[in-house]
N, C-alpha and C positions, 0 to 999 in steps of 0.2 A: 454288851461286853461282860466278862467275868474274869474271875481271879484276878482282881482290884487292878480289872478293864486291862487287861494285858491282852489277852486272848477273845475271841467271839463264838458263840454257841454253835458246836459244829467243826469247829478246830480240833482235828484229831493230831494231827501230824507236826509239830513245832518246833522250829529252828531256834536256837540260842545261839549269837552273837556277843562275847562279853570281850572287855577291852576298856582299856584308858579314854580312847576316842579322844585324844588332845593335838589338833581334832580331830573327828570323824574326818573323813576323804575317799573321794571315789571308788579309792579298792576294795575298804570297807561295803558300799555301796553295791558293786560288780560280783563281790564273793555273795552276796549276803542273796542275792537275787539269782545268782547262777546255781547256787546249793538247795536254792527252794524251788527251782525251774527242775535240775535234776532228782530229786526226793521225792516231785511233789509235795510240798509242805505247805500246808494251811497260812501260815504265818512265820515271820521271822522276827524273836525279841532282840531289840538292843538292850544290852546292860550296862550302863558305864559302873567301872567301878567307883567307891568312894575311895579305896586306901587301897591300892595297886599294892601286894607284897613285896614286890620286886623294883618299887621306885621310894625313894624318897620322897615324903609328902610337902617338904619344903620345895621337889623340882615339879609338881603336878599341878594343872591350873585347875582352881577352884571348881567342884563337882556341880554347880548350880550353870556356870558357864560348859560345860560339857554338855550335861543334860541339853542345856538349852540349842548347842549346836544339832546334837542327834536329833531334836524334833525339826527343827528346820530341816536339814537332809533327809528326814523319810517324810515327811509329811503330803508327799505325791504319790506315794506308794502303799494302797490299801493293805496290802497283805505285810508292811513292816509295825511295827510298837517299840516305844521305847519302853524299858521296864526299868523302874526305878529300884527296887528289888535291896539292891546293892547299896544304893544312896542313904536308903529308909534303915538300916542296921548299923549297929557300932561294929569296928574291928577292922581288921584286913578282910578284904573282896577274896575268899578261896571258892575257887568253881566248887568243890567237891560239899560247901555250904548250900551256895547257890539253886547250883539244879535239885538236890536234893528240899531244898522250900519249896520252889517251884509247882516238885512233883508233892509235896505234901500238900501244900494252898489247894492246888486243883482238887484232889482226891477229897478234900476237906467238902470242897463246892463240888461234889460229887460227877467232877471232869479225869477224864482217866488220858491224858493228852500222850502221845510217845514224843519224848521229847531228845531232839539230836543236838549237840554241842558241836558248835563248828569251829574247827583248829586247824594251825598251818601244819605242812608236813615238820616244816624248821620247829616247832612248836612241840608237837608227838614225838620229836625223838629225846624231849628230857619229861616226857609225860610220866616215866615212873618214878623221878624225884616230884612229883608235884604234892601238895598238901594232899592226902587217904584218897590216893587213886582209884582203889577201889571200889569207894565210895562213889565216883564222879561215873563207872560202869554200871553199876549197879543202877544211876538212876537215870542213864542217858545211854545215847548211842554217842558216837563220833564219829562226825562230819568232816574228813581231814580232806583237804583245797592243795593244791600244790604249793611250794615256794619258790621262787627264781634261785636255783644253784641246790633244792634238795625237791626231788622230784616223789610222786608217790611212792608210800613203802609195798614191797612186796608183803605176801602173805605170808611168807615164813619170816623175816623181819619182825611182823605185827608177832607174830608166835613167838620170838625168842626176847623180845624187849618188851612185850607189856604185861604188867602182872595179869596172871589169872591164866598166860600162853593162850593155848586154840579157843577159848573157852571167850578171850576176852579178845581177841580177834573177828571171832565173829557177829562182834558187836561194833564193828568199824565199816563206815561207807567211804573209800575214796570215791572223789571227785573231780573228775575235769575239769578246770575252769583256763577261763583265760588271764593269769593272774598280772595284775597291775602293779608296777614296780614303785610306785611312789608310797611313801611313807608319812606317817604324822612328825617325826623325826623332823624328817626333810621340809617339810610344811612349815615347822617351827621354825627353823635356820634361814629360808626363806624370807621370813616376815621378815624376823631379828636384821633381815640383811637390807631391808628397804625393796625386796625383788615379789615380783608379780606370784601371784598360787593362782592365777583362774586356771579353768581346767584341772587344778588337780583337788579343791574343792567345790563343794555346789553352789552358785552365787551368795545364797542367802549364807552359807556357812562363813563368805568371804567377805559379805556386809558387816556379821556379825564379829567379826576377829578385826575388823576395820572399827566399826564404832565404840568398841570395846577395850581399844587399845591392846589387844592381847600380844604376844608372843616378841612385842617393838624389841623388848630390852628385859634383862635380867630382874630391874627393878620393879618391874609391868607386870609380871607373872603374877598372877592372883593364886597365890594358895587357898588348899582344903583347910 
């Protein structure tokens, strides 16, 4: 493996996966594998973040119990990694940080990877409030998945809402997938409710939120 064992010698083509993962779930799972089955892509990183922008760090369960759910769920799946990436940095988690290390680490260890960012369409349409958008094109592609009630953008769409217009456009791959409606949201409320998640996590994810005591009750959440 290289670039501190994220990737393996020969990985040209690389999917990024980044997210809270509290927890990882199926859909997680199904997008991540259907976007590397369409792209062909060598591999697909998970990144949990450490300090999500967008959530309070008082509501997010502790980054060592995340990490740890994401290896249990890919851990059968040769072509997925977890990348700690995110974890190992101070600050808030901004992709336009992320993929941009990424693509520095590699090039460092003299890896030239093309690496695609996988996002919901629900996602892409506040992609140009995101932290230096430009930044996040510049060092990736986008990988946009559908979402239940916001279906792929057209290509004039992509033209008049993303910085950079045609230019930055055509540096987006939509993607078919068969998108799975369950949420890590819904996973947590679940627990909280004493109600069953098989099937909508992978056993080991459901041992581990079980021995763990996670998500029981407000006072159980294990912060960052």
């Amino acid at each position: 493996m290289t670039v501190a064992g994220w990737i393996a010698p020969g990985d040209s083509r690389i999917g990024v996966l980044g997210g809270t993962f509290d927890p990882i779930h199926f859909g997680h799972l199904a997008i991540a594998e259907q976007v590397r089955e369409a792209l062909s892509l060598d591999r697909v990183l998970f990144v949990p973040a450490a300090r999500p922008p967008h959530r309070l760090a008082s509501d997010v369960t502790a980054a060592a119990d995340r990490a740890a759910m994401v290896a249990l769920a890919i851990a059968d799946n040769a072509a997925f990694s977890l990348c700690r990436i995110e974890l190992d940095r101070d600050g808030p988690s901004y992709t336009s940080d992320t993929v941009a290390a990424l693509a520095d680490e590699a090039a460092r260890e003299r890896v030239v990877p093309e690496l695609f960012f996988i996002l919901s369409s629900e996602a892409l349409v506040g992609f140009a409030k995101w932290h230096d958008p430009d930044r996040v094109l510049a060092s990736c592609r986008l990988a946009v998945v559908p979402r239940p009630g916001t279906p792929l953008p057209a290509r004039a769409w992509l033209e008049s809402h993303l910085p950079g217009g045609a230019t930055a456009a055509d540096r987006v791959d939509c993607v078919e997938t068969v998108p799975l409606a369950n949420s890590a949201s819904g996973v947590r409320l679940r627990v909280s409710q004493g109600l069953s998640v098989r099937y909508l996590v992978p056993p080991t994810v459901e041992t581990y939120i079980c021995d763990h005591r996670l998500y029981t009750q407000p006072a159980n959440r294990r912060t960052a």
